[in-house]
N, C-alpha and C positions, 0 to 999 in steps of 0.2 A: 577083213579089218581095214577102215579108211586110215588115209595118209594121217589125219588128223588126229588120231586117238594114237597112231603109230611116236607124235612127233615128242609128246610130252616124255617117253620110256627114251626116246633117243637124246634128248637132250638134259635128261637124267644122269643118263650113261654117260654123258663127253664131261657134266659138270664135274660125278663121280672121281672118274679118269685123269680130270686135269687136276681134282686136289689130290687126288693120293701120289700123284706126279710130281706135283710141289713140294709136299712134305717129302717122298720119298728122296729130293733131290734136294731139301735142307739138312733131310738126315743122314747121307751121306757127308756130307762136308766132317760131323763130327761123329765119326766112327772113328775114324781113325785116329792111331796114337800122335801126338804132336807137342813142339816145345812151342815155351812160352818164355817171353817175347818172343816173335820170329827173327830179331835180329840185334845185335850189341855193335860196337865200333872195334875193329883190329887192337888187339891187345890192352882190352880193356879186363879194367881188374876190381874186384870185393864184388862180384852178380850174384845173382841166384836165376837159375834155369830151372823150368817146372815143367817135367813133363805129367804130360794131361791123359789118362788114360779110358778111354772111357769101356765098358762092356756092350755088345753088339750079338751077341747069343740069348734069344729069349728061356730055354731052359739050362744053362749053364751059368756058372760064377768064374769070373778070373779070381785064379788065385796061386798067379807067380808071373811076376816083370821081369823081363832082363832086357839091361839098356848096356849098348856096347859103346863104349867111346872112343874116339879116332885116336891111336897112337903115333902116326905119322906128323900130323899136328894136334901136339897132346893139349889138354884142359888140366893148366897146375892148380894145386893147392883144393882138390875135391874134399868136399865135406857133405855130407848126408845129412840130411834133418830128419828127425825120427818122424814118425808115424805108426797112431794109436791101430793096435791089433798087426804090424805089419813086419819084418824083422831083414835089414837091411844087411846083404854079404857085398863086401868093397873087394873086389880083385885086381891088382896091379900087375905091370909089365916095364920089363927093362925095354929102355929107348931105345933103337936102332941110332937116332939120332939125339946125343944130350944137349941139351936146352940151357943155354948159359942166363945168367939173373944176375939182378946186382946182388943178391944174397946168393948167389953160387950157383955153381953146377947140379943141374938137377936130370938125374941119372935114369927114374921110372916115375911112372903117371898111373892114376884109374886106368884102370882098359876095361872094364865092366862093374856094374850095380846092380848086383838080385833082388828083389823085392817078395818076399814071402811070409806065409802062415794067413793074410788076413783073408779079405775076398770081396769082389766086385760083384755085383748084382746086377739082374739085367735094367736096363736104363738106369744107369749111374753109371759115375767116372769117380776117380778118385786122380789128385794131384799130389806126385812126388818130387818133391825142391832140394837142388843140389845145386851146392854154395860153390863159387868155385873162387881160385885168388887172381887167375892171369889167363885170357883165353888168348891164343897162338894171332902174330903179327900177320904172318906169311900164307893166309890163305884165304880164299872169298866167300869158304860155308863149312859147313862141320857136320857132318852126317853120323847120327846116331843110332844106329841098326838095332831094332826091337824085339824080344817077343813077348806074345801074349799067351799065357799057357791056362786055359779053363779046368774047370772039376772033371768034366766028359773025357779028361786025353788030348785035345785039339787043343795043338798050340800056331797062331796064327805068327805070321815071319811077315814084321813091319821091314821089308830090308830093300828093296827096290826105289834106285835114287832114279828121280825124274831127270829124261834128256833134253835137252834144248829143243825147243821145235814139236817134240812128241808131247801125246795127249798124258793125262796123269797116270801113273801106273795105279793097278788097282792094289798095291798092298806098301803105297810111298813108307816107305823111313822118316822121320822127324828132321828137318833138315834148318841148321842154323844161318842166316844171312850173316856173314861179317861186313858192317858197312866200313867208308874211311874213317879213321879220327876223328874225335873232335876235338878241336884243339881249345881250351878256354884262354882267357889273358895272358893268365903266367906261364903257358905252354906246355902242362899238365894235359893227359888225355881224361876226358870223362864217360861216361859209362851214359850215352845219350839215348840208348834205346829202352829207358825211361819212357821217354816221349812216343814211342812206340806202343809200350802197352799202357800208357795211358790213353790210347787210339782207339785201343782193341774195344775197346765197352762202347763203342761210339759206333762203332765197323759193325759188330753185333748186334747193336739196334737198328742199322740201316738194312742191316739182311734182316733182320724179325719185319721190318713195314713192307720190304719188298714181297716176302711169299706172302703176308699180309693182304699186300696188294692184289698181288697175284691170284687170290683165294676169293676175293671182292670181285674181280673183276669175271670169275667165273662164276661166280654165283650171278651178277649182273647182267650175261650173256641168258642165262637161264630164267630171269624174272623178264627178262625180253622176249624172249620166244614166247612163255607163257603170253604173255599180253598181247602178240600175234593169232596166238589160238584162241585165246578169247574174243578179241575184237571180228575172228572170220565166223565164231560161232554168234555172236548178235547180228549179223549183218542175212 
């Protein structure tokens, strides 16, 4: 078999390769469980956090969440927002450390949210929003340790926090950014990471052109070559 008949199956294959490469490494980013906004201001208060969960099993359903929240620096005043087919269990925990407020001393927090009865299908996520009244001053992220528990028995353990310096663990925790204050005129903190996920739909579109991109540009590597091999077979 000449080189020439060889080149068109080979540059089949690399275009093949580098899109399923692209997708396979757009679809990574959202496997994984993750909160929403990824970040608020130190002891900002009246939010809501959404965690995103998506399914990543092609013949399984999730169907049970458990989201662990930090009691060390607790998230006061948790409120769960329902969800159609889904049946939410709130677990609390006396503070090691009580948390003083201008309304008082407050003695236990959330420390866990079950999420049960409904079901995730595969390529779907579903979003579960928990209200909270006052996330902790004194610390610079809030780690939310997950699981994801399918129909088959396999429950997958979102629990592994990313190190400085090291590459992403393959099964990250949802992890919150506390940014500084913001301070407005009257010296009132405000809740600015707003601005944050107002970002996010803009951030998403720039990743959609980029693999986009990426997917043109091998396709275009390929109408090139072609016209290589054509051009050698007129001549």
């Amino acid at each position: 078999m000449s080189a020439h008949r060889l080149l068109p199956r080979r540059v089949g294959t690399v275009v093949a390769l580098a899109a399923a490469g692209v997708l396979a490494a757009s679809g990574v980013a959202f496997a994984h469980v993750t909160v929403h906004p990824e970040s608020y201001p130190k002891g900002a208060t009246d939010g809501v956090l959404t965690f995103r969960v998506p399914n990543e099993e092609d013949t399984a359903s999730t169907t049970k969440v458990q989201v662990f929240l930090p009691t060390d620096h607790p998230v006061l005043g948790v409120l769960v927002s329902p969800r159609d087919g889904w049946t939410a269990k709130v677990t609390t925990a006396k503070l090691k450390t009580p948390v003083k407020t201008d309304d008082g001393t407050i003695t236990d927090a959330v420390s866990e949210i079950t999420w049960s009865g409904g079901k995730i299908d595969a390529g779907q996520f579903e979003d579960f929003d928990v209200a909270f009244g006052q996330l902790p001053d004194n610390a610079s992220e809030l780690t939310f340790k997950t699981l994801q528990t399918y129909s088959d028995g396999t429950t997958v353990r979102w629990i592994e926090e990313p190190q400085s310096g090291d590459d992403d663990p393959e099964n990250p925790a949802p992890v919150l950014r506390l940014t500084a204050k913001s301070v407005t005129q009257s010296g009132t903190s405000t809740p600015a990471a707003k601005s944050t996920s107002a970002a996010e739909p803009r951030d998403a579109t720039a990743r959609g052109l980029g693999v986009a991109g990426l997917v043109v540009g091998a396709l275009g590597l390929a109408s090139a070559a072609f016209a290589v091999l054509r051009g050698r077979r007129l001549r």
